[in-house]
N, CA and C atoms as an extended XYZ file, in Angstrom:
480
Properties=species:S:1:pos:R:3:atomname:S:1:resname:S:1:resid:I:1 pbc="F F F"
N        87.343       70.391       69.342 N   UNK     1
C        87.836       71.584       70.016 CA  UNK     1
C        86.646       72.303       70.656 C   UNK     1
N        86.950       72.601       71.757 N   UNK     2
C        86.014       73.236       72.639 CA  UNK     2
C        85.846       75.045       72.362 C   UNK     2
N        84.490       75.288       71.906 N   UNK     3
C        84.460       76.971       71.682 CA  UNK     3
C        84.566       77.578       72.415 C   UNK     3
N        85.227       78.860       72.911 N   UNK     4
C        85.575       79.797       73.965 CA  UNK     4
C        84.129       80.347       74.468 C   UNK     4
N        83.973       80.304       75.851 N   UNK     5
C        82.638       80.884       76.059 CA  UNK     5
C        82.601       82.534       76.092 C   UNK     5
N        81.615       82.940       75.686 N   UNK     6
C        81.533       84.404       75.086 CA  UNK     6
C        81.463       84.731       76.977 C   UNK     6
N        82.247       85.921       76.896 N   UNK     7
C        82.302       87.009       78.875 CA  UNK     7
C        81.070       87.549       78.579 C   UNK     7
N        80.356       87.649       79.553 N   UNK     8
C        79.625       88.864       79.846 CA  UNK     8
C        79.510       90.172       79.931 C   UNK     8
N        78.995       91.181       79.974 N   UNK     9
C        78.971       92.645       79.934 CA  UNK     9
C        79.703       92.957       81.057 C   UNK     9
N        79.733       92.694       82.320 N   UNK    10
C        80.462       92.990       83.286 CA  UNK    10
C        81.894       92.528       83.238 C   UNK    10
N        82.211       91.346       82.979 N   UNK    11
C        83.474       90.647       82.573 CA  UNK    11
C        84.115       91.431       81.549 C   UNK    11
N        83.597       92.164       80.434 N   UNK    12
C        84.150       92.813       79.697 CA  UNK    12
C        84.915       93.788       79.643 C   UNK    12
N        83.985       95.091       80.401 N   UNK    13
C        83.867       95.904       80.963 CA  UNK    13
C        85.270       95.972       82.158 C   UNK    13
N        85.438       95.057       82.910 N   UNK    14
C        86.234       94.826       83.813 CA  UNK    14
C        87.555       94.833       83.475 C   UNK    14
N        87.336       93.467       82.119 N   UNK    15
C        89.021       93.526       81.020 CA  UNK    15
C        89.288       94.771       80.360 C   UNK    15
N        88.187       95.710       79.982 N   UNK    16
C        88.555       97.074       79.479 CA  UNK    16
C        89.383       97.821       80.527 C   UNK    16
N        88.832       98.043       81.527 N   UNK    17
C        89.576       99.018       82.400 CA  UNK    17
C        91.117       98.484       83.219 C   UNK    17
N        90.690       97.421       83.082 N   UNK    18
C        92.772       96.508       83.267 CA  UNK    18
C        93.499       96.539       81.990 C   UNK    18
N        93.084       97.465       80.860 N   UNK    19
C        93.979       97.466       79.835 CA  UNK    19
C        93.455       99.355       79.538 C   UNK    19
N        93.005       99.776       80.652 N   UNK    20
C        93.328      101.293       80.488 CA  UNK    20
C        94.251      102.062       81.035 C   UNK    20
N        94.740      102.912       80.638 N   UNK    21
C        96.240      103.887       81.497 CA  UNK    21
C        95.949      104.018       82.992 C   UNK    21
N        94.966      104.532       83.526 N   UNK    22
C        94.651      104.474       84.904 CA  UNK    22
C        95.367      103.305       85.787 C   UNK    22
N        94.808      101.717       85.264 N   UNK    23
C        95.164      101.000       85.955 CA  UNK    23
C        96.907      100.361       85.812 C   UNK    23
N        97.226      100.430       84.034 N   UNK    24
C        98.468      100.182       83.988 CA  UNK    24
C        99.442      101.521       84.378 C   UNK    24
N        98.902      102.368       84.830 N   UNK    25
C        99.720      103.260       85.316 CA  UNK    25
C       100.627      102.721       86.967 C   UNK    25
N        99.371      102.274       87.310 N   UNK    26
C        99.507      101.839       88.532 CA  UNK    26
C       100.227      100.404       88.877 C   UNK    26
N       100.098      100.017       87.996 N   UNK    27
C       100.627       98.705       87.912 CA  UNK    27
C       102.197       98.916       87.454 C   UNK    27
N       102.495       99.572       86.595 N   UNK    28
C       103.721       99.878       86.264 CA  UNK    28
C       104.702      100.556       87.538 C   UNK    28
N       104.120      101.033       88.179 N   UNK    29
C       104.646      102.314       89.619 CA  UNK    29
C       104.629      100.863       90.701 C   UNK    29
N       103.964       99.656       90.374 N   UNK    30
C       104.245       98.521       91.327 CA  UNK    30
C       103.295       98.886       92.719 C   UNK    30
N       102.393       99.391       92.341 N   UNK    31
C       101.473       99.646       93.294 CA  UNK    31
C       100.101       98.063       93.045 C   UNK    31
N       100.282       97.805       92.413 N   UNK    32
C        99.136       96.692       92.277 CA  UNK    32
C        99.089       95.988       90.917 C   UNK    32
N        98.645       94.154       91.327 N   UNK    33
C        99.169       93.802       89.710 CA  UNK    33
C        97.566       92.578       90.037 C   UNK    33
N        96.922       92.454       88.790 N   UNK    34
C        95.998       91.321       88.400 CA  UNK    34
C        97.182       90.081       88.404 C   UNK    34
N        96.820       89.346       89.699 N   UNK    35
C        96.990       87.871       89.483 CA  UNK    35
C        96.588       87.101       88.401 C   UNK    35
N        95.372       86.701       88.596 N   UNK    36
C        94.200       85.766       87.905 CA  UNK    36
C        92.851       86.417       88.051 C   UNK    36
N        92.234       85.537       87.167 N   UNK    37
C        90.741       85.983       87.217 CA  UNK    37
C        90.082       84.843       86.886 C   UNK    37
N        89.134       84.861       87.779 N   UNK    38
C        88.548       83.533       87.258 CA  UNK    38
C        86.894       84.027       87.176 C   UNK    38
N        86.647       84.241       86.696 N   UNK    39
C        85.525       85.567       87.004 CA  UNK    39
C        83.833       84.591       87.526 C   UNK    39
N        83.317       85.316       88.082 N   UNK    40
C        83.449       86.619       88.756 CA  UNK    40
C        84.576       87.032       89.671 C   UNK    40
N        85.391       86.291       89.900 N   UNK    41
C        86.518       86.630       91.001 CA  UNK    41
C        87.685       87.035       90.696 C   UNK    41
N        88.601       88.415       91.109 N   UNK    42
C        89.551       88.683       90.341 CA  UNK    42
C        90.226       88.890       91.654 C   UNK    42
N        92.155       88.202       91.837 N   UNK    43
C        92.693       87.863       92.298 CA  UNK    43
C        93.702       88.996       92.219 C   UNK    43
N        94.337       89.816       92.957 N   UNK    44
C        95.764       90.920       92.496 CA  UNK    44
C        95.972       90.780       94.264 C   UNK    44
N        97.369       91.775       93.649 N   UNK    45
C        97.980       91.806       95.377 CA  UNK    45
C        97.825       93.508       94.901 C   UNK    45
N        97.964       93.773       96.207 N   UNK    46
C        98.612       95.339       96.814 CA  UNK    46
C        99.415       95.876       97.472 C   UNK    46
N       100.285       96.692       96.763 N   UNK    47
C       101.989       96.748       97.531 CA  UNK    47
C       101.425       97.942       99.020 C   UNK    47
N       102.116       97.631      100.124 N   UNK    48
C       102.214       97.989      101.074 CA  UNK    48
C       103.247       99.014      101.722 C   UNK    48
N       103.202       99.744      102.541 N   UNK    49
C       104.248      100.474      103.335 CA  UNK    49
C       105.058       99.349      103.728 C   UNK    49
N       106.653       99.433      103.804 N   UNK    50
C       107.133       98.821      104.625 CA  UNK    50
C       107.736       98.927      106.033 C   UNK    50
N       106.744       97.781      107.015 N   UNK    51
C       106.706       97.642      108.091 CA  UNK    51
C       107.079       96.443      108.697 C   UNK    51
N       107.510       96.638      109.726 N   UNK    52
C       108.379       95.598      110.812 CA  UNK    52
C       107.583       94.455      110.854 C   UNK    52
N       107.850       92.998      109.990 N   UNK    53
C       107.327       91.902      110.053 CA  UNK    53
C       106.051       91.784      109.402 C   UNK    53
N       105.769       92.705      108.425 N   UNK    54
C       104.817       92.800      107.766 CA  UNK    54
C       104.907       92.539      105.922 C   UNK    54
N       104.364       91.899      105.655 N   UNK    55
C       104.603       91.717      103.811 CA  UNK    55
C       104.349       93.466      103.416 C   UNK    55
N       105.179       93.125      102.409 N   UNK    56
C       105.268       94.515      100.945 CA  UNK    56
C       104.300       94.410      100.428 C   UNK    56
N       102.901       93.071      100.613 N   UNK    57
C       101.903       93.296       99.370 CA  UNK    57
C       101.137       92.386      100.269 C   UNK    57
N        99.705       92.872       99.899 N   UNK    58
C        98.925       92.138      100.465 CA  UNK    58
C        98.140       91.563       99.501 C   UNK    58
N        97.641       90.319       99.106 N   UNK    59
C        96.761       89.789       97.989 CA  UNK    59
C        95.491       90.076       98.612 C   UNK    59
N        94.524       90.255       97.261 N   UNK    60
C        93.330       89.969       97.696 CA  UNK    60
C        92.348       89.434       96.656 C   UNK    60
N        91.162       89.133       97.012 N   UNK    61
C        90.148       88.505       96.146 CA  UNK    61
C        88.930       89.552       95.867 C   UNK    61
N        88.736       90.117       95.009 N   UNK    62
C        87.329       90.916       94.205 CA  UNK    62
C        86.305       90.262       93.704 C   UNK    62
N        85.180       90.486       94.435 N   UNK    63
C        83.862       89.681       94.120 CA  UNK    63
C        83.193       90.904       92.900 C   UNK    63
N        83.633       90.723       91.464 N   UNK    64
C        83.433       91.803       90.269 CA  UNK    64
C        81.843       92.025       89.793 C   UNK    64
N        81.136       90.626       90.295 N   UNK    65
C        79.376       90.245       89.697 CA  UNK    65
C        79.313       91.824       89.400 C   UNK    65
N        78.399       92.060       88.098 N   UNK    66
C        77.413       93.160       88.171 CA  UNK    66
C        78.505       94.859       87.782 C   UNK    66
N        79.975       94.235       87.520 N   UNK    67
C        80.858       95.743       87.593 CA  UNK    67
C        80.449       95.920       85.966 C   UNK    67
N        80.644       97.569       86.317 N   UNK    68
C        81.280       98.290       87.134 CA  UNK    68
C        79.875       99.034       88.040 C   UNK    68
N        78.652       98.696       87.799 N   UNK    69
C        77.448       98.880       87.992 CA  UNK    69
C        77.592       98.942       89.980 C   UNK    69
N        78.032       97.722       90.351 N   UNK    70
C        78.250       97.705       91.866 CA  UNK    70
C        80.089       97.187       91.854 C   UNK    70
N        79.908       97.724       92.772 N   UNK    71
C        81.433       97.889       93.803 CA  UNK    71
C        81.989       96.588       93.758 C   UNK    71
N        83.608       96.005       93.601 N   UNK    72
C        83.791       94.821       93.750 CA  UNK    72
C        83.751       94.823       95.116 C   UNK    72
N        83.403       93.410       96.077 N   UNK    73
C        83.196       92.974       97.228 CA  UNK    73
C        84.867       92.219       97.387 C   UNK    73
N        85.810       93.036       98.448 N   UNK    74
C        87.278       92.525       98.107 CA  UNK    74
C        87.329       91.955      100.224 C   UNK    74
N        88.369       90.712       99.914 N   UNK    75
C        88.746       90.666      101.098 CA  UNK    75
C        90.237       90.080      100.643 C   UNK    75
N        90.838       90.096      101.912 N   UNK    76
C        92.489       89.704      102.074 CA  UNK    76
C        92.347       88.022      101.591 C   UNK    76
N        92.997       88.077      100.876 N   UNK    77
C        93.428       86.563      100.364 CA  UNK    77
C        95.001       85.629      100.645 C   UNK    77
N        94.333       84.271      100.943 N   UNK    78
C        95.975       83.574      101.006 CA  UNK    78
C        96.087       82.824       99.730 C   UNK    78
N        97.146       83.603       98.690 N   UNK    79
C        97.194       82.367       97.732 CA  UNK    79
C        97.761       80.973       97.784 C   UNK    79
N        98.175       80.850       98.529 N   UNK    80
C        99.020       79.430       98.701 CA  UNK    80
C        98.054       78.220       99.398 C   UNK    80
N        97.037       78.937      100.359 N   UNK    81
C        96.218       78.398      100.576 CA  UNK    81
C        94.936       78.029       99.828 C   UNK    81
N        95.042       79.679       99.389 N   UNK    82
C        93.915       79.658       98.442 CA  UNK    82
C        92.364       79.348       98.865 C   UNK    82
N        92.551       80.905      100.158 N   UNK    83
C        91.561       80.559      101.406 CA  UNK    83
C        91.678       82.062      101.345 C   UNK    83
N        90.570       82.897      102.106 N   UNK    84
C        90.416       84.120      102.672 CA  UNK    84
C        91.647       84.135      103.755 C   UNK    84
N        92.741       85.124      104.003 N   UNK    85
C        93.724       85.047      105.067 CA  UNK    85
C        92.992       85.257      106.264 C   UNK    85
N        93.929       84.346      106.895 N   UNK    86
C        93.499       83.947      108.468 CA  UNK    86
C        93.690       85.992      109.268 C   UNK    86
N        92.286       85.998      109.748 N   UNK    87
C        92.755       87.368      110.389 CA  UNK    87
C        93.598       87.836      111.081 C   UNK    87
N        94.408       86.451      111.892 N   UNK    88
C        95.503       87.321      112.273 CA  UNK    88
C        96.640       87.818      111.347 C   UNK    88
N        96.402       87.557      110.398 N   UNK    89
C        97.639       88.057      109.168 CA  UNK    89
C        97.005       89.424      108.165 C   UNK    89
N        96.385       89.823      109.027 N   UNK    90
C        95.462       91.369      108.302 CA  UNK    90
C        96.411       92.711      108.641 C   UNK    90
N        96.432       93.401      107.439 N   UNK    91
C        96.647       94.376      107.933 CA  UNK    91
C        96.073       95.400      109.391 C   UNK    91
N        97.090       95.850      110.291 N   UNK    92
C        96.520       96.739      111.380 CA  UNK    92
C        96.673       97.979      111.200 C   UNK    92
N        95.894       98.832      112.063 N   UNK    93
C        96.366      100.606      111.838 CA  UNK    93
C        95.129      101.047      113.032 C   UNK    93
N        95.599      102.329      112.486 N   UNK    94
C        94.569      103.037      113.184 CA  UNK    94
C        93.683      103.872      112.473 C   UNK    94
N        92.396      104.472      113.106 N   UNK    95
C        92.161      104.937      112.261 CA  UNK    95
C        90.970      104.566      111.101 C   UNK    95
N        91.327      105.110      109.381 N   UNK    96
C        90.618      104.342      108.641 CA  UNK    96
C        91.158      102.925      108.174 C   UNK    96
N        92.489      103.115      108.314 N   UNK    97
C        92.801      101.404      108.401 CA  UNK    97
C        92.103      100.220      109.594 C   UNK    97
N        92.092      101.070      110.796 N   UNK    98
C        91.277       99.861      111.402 CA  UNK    98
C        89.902      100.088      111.329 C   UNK    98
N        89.128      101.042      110.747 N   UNK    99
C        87.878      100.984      110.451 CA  UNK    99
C        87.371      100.255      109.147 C   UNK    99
N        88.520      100.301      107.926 N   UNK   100
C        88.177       99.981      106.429 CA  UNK   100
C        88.427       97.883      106.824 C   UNK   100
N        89.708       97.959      107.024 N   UNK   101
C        90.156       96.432      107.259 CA  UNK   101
C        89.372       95.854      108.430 C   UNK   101
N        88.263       95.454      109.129 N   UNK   102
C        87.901       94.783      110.065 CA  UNK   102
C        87.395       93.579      110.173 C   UNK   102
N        87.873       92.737      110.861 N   UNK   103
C        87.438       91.389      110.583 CA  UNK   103
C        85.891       91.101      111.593 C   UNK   103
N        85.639       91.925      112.025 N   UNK   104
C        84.448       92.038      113.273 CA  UNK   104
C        82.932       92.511      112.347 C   UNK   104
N        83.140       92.680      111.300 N   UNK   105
C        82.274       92.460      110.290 CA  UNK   105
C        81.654       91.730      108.768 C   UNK   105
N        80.691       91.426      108.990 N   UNK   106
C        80.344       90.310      108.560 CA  UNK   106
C        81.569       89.431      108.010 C   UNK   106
N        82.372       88.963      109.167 N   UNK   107
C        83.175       87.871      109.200 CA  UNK   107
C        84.219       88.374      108.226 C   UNK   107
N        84.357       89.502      108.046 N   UNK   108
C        85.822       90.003      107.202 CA  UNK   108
C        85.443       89.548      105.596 C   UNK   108
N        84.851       89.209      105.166 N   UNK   109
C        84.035       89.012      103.860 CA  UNK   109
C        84.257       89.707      102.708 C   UNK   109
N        84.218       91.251      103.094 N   UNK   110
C        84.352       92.469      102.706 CA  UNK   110
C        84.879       93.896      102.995 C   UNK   110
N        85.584       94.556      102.757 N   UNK   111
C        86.105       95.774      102.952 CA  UNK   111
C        85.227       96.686      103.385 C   UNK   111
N        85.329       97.410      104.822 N   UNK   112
C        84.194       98.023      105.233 CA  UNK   112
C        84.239       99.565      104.931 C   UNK   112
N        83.917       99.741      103.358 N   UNK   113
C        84.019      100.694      102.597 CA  UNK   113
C        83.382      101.376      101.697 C   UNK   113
N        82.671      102.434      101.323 N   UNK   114
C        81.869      102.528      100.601 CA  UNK   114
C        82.018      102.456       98.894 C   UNK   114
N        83.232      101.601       98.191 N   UNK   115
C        83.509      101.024       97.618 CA  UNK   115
C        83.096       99.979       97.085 C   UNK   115
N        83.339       99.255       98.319 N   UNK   116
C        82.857       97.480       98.375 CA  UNK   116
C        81.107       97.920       98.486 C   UNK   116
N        81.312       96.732       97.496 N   UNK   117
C        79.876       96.720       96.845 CA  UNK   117
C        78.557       95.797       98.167 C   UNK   117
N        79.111       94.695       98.863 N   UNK   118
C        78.471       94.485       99.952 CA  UNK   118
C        78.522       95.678      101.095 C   UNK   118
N        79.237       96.262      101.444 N   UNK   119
C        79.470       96.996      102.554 CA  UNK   119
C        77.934       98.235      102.041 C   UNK   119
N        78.267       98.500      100.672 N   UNK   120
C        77.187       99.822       99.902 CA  UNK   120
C        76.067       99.485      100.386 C   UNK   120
N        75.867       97.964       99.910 N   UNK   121
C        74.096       97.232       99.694 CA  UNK   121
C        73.763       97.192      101.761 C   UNK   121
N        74.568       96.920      102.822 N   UNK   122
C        74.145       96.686      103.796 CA  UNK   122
C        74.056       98.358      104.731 C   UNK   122
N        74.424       99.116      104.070 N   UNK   123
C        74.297      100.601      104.324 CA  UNK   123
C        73.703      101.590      103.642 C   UNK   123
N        72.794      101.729      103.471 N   UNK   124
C        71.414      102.384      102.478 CA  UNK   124
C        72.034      104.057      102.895 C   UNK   124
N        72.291      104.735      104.266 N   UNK   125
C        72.130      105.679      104.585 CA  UNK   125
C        73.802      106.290      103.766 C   UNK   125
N        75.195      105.005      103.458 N   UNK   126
C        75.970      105.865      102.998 CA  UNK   126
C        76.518      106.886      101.885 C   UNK   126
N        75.447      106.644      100.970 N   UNK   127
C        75.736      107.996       99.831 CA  UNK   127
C        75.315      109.015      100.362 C   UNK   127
N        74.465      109.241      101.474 N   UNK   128
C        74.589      111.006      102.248 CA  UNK   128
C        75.587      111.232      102.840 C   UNK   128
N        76.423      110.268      103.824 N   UNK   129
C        77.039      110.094      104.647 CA  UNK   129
C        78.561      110.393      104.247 C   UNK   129
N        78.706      109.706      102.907 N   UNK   130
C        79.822      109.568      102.479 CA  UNK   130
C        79.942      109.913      100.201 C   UNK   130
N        79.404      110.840      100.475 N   UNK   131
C        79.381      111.227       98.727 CA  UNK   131
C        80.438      111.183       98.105 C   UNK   131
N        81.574      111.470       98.503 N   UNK   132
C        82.890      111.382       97.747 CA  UNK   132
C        83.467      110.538       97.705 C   UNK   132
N        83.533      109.044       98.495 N   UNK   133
C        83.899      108.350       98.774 CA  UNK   133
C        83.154      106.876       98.421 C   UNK   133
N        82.019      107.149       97.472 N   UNK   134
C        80.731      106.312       97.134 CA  UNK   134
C        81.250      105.739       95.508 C   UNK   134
N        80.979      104.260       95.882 N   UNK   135
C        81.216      103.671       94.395 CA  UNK   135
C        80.190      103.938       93.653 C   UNK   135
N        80.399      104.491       92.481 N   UNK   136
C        79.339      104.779       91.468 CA  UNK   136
C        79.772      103.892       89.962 C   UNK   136
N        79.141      104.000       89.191 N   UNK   137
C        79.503      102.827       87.899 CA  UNK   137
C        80.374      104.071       87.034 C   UNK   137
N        80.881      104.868       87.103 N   UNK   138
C        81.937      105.620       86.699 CA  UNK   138
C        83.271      105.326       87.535 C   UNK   138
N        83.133      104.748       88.484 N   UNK   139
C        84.497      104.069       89.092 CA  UNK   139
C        85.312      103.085       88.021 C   UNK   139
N        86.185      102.805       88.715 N   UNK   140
C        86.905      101.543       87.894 CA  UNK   140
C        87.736      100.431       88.823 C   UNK   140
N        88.106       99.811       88.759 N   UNK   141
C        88.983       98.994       89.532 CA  UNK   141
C        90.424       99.334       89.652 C   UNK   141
N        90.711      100.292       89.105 N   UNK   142
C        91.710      100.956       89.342 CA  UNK   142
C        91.675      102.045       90.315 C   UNK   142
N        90.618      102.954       90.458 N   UNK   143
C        90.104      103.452       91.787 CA  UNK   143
C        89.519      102.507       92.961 C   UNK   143
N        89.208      101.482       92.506 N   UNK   144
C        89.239      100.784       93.980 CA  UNK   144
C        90.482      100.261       94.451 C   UNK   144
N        91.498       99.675       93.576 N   UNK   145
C        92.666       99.573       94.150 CA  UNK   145
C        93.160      100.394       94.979 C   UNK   145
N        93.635      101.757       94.007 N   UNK   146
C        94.060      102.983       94.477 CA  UNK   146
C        93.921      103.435       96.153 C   UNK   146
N        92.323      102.815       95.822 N   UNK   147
C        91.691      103.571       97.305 CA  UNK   147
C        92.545      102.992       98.795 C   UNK   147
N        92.787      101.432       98.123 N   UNK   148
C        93.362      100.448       99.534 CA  UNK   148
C        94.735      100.218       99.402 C   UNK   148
N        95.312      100.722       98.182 N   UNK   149
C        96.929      101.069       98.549 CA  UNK   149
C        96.977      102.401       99.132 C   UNK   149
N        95.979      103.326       98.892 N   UNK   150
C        96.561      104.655       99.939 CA  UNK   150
C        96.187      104.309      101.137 C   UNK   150
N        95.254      103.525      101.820 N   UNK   151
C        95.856      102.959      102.875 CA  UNK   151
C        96.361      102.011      103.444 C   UNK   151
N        96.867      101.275      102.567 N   UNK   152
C        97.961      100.436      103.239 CA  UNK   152
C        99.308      101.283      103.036 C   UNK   152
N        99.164      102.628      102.813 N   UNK   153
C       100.439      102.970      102.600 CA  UNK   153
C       101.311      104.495      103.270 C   UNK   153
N        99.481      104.276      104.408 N   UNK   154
C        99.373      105.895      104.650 CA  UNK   154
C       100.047      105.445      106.203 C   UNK   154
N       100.422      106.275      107.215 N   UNK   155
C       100.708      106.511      108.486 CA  UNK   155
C        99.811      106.139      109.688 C   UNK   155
N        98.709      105.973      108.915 N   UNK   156
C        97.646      105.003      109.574 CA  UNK   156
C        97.924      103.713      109.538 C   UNK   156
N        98.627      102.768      108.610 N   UNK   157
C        99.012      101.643      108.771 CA  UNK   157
C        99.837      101.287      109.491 C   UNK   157
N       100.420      100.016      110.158 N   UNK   158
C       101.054       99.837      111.537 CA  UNK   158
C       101.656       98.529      111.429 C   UNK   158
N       101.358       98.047      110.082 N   UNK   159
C       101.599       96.039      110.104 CA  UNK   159
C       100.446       95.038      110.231 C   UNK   159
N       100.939       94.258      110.689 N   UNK   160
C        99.912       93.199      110.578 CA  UNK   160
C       100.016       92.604      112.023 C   UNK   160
């Protein structure tokens, strides 16, 4: 029999806060649910406004390395493919939806957010810029969800 390999501090850390009220709050209200995890990579969808020819939920993939210390690095996912979704199947909007969702940066990779933990590291100047809105290791993954169902769910969104 094969011994279970011991998680890491970040992996841990990560399973703590998907079994805190914050996130099963949210999960219960059907705003967002953990697929899989295969860690470092954690797999959930996010329920959406409903719009004309557009899915109720959008999946995505969380790059977790290093949480809650840095920001997960999230992009739109196809599970069936089990590929980053093809950009034309991205959410559209205006706004901070078409500023947060853009595929015109570094190849759609990452959420262009001060959340996402790549977007943080390639923008040095945004904790002046953006203080309230800055992932800090008091976040959780339940506030990063949060952050991208209020906009996929706000009047700024438009479909896909």
């Amino acid at each position: 029999m094969m011994a279970d390999i011991e998680s890491g501090p970040d992996e841990r850390a990560l399973r703590e806060d998907i079994a805190a009220p914050a996130f099963l709050a949210g999960e219960a209200n059907g705003y967002w649910a953990i697929v899989a995890i295969a860690w470092p990579e954690v797999f959930a969808w996010i329920a959406a406004g409903d719009r004309k020819n557009a899915p109720t939920r959008f999946h995505v993939r969380a790059r977790c390395a290093r949480y809650p210390h840095r920001g997960p690095t999230g992009t739109f996912w196809d599970p069936e493919g089990k590929a980053p979704l093809s950009h034309a199947r991205w959410p559209k909007g205006r706004s901070r939806v078409k500023h947060v969702f853009r595929t015109n940066w570094e190849d759609g990779v990452a959420f262009y957010h001060p959340y996402d933990g790549l977007a943080l590291e390639k923008h040095p100047d945004w904790p002046q810029k953006y203080p309230k809105k800055l992932w800090t290791r008091n976040h959780t993954i339940a506030d990063w969800l949060a952050e991208f169902h209020e906009l996929l769910n706000s009047d700024e969104y438009e479909g896909v």
